[in-house]
KOLVOLUM-812263 format. One line per field, with one value per residue (C-alpha): residue number from 1; residue in one letter; chain; x, y, z. Coordinates in Angstrom, 2 decimals, padded with zeros to 5 digits. Example, Ala and Ser with C-alpha at 12.3 -4.5 7.8 and 13.67 -1.06 7.14 Angstrom:
// KOLVOLUM-812263
i = 1/2
aa = a/s
ch = A/A
px = 012.30/013.67
py = -004.50/-001.06
pz = 007.80/007.14
***
This chain:
// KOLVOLUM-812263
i = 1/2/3/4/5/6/7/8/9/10/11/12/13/14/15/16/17/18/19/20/21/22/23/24/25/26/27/28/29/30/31/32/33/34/35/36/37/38/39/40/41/42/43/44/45/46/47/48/49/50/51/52/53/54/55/56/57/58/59/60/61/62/63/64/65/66/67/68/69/70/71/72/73/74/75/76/77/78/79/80/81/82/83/84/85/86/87/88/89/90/91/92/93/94/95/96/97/98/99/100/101/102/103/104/105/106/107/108/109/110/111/112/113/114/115/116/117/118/119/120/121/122/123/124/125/126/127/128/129/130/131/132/133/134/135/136/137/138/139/140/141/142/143/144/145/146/147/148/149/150/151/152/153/154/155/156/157/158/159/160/161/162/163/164/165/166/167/168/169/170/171/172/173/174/175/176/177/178/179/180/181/182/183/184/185/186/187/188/189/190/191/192/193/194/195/196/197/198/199/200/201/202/203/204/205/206/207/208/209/210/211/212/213/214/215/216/217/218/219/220/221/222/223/224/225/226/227/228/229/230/231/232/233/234/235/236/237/238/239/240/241/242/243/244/245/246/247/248/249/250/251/252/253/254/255/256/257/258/259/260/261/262/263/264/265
aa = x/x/x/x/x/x/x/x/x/x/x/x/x/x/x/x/x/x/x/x/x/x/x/x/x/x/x/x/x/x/x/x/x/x/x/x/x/x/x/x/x/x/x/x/x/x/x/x/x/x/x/x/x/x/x/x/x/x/x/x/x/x/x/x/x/x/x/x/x/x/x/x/x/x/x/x/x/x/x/x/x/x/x/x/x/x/x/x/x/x/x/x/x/x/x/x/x/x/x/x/x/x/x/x/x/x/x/x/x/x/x/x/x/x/x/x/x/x/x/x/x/x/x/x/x/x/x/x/x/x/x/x/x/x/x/x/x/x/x/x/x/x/x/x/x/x/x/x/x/x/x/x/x/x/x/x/x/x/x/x/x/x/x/x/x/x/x/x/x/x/x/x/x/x/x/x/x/x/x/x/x/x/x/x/x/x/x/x/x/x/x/x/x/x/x/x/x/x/x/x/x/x/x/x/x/x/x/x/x/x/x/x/x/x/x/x/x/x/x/x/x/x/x/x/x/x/x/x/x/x/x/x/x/x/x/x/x/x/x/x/x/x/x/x/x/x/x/x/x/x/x/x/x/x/x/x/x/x/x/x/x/x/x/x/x
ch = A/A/A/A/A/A/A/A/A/A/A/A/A/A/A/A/A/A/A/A/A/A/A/A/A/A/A/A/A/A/A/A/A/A/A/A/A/A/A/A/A/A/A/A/A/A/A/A/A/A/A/A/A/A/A/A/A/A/A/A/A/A/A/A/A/A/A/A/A/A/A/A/A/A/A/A/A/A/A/A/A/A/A/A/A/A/A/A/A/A/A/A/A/A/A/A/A/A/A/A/A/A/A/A/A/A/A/A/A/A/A/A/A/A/A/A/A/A/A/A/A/A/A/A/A/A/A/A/A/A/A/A/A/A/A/A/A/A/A/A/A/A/A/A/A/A/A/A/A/A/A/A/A/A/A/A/A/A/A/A/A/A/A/A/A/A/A/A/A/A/A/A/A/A/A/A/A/A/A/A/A/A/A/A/A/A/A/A/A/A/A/A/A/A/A/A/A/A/A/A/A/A/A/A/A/A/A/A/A/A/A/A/A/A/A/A/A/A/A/A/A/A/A/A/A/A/A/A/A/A/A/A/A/A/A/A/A/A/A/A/A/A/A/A/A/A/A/A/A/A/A/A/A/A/A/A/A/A/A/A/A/A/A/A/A
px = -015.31/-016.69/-018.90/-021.40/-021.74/-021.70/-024.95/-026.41/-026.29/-025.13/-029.06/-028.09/-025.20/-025.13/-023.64/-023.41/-022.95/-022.96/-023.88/-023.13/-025.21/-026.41/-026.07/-028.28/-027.07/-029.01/-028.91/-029.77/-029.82/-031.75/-033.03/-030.70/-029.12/-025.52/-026.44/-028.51/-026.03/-023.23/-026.11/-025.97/-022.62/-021.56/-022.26/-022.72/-018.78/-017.75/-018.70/-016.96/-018.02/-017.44/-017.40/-017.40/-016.87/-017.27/-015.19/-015.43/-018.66/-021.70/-024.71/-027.18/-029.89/-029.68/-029.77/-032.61/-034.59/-037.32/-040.09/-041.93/-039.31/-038.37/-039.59/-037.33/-034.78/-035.43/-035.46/-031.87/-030.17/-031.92/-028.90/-028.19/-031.46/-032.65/-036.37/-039.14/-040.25/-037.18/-037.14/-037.76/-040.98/-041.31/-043.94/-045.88/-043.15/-044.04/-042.41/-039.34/-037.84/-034.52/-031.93/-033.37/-030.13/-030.91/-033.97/-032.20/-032.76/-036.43/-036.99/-035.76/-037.00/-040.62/-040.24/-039.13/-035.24/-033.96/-034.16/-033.28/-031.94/-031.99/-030.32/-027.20/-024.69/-023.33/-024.05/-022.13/-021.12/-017.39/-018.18/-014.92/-014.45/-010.76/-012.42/-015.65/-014.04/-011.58/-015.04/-016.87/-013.79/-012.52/-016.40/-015.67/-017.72/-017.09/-015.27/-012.99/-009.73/-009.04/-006.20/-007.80/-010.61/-013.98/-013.08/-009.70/-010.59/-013.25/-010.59/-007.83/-010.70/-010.83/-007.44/-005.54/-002.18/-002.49/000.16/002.31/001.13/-000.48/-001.66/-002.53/-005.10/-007.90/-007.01/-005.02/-006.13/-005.50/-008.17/-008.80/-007.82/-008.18/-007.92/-005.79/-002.12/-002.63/-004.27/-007.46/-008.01/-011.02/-008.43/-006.12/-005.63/-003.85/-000.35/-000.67/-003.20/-005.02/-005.55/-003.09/-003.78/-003.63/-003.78/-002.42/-002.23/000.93/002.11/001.71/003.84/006.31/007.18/007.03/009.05/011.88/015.47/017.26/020.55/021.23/019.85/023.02/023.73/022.48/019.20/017.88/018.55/016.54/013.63/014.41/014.53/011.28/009.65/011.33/009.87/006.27/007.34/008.36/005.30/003.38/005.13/002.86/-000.25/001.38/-000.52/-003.71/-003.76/-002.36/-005.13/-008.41/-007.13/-006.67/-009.92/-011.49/-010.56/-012.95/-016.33/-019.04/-022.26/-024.83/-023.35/-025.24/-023.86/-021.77/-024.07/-026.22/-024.04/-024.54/-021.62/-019.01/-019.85
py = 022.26/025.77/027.00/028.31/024.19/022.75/025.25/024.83/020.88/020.10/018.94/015.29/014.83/014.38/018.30/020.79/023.95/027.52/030.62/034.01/037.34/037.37/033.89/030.72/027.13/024.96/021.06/018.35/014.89/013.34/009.39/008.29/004.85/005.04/007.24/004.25/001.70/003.85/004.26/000.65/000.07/001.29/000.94/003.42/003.72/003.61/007.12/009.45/013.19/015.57/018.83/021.09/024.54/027.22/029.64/032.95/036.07/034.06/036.82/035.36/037.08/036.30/032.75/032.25/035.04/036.80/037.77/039.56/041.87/041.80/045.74/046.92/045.00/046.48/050.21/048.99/047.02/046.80/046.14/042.98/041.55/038.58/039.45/038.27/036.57/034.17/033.16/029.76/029.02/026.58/024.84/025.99/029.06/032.29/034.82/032.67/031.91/030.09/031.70/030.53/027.86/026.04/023.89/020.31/022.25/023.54/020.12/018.63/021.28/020.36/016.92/017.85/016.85/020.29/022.36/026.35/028.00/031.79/034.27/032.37/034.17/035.55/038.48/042.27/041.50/042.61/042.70/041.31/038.69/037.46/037.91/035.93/032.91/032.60/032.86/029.97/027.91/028.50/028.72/031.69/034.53/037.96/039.17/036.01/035.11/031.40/029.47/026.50/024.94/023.91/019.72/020.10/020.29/017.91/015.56/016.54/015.82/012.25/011.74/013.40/012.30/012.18/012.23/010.01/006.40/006.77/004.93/002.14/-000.92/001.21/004.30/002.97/006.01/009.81/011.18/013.97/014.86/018.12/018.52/021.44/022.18/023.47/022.56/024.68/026.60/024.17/021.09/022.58/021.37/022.99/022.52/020.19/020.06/017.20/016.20/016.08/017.93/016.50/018.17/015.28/011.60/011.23/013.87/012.76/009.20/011.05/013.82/011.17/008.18/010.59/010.30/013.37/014.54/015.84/018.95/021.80/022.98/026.50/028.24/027.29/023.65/023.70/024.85/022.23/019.64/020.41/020.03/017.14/015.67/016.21/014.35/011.53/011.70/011.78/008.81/006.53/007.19/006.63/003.02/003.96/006.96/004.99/002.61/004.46/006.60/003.46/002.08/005.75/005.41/002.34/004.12/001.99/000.97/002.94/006.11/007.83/007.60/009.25/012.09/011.79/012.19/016.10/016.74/014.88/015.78
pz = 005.30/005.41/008.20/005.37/004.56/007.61/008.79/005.56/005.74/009.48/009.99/008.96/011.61/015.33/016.24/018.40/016.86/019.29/017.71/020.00/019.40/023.01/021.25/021.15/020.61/017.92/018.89/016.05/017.00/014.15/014.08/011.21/010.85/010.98/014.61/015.35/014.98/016.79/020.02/020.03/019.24/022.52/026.28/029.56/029.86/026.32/025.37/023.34/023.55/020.09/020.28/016.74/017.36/014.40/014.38/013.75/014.20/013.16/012.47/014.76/013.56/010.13/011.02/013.52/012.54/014.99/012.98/015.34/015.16/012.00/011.94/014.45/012.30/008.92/010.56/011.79/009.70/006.34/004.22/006.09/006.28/005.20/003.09/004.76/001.88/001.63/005.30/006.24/008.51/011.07/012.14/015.75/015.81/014.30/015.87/014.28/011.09/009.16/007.33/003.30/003.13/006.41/004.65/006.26/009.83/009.08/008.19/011.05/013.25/012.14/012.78/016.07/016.16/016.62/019.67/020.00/023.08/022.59/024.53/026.01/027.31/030.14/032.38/031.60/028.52/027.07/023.84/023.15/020.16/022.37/025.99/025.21/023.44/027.04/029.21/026.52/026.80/030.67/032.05/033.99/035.16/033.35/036.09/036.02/034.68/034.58/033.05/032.76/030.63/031.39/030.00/031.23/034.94/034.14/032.87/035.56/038.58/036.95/036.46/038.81/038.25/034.45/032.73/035.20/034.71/031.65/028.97/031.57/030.85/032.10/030.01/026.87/024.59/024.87/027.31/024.59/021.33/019.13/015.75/014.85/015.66/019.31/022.13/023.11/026.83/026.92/027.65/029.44/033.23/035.75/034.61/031.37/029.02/029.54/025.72/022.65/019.26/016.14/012.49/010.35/011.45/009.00/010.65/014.04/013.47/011.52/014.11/016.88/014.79/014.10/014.91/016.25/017.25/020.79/021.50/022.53/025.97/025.32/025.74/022.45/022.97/026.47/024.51/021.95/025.22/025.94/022.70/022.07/025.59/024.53/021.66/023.65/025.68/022.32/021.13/024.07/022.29/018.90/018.20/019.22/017.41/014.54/014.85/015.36/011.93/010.02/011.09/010.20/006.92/006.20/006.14/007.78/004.92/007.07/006.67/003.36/000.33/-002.04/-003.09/-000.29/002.51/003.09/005.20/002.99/-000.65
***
């Protein structure tokens, strides 16, 4: 999905999306069914946290726009800005409008589902695109260089001796998963990362169901040792990755449907 669809129709899903110009983080959590059902579905320690992070240089001002500066903005940056006209009002917050697609977010907003946080960030700025993504994902302080992400220590201070001794009966599942081909800073521990990533289920049980020759004695083939042991570490999860992707693929009746689901169509 592109980012442009996901902010212009995000409003009816459960999300966390962060937006950085001096940034602010917008928060829906709107009263539908199928969120309902899922609330209730669950108990206190059967909770499963998503995180959906958008890529890329969002324009922060264009999206929640400060109209009671929207002169300063028009002196500076007139051939960017949205016209006044076109923005999207909210109710009980003038000094603040919506970029003109965000009309599922103005609607939530006014019946007071959606929060805004302006101005997070962090103190002496880099202005760095590479430097601020390793200080969102490590929780460091500007001056700080950490190798480690914010959910992996989480995870690691839980599970200390993760991976030896797991799956187990207590923790049968991966602790984390990402979907993409590599593992983020966020999830990584102090010498593993403490979640597995995942960009095709099919994939994933063909890469870990394969059959391979032994690697050579040679400086390639130690490489090739190692890959091939994340594999087989890989391989423990295979079922219940298997099985949650199978079960994904049966859409429960209170999600919206075809046509109506904003997110999927």
């Amino acid at each position: 999905m592109k980012r442009r669809h996901f902010l212009k129709y995000g409003g009816t899903a459960a999300a966390w999306a962060g937006f950085q110009l001096k940034g602010f983080s917008i928060n829906p959590m709107p009263r539908l069914p199928f969120l309902k059902a899922l609330a209730e579905g669950g108990n206190a320690d059967n909770r499963v946290l998503v995180l959906i992070q958008l890529i890329g240089g969002n324009d922060g001002l264009n999206t929640f726009i400060p109209l009671d500066q929207y002169g300063n903005l028009s002196n500076l940056r007139s051939n960017l800005l949205i016209p006044e006209n076109n923005v999207l009002k909210l109710n009980g917050a003038i000094a603040n409008g919506l970029h003109p697609v965000m009309t599922h977010f103005r609607d939530m907003y006014n019946d007071g589902l959606v929060s805004v946080v302006q101005n997070v960030g962090y103190p002496n700025q880099d202005y760095s695109h590479f430097r601020s993504t390793d200080i969102w994902m490590s929780a460091s302080d500007a001056d700080e260089l950490l190798e480690t992400g914010w959910a992996g220590r989480y995870l690691q201070y839980q599970h200390p001796s993760f991976p030896d001794g797991y799956p187990n009966n207590d923790f049968p599942d991966p602790l984390a998963i990402q979907i993409g081909s590599v593992v983020s800073l966020a999830l990584m521990g102090n010498t593993v990362p403490m979640g597995m990533a995942i960009s095709n289920p099919q994939a994933y049980y063909q890469f870990v169901s394969d059959i391979v020759e032994p690697a050579p004695d040679t400086p390639y083939g130690h490489e090739l040792e190692f890959v091939r042991l994340v594999a087989q570490q890989a391989q423990v999860y295979y079922q219940s990755v298997k099985d949650a992707a199978d079960v994904g693929s049966n859409q429960s009746a209170k999600y919206p449907p075809l046509g109506q689901n904003y997110l999927a169509d």
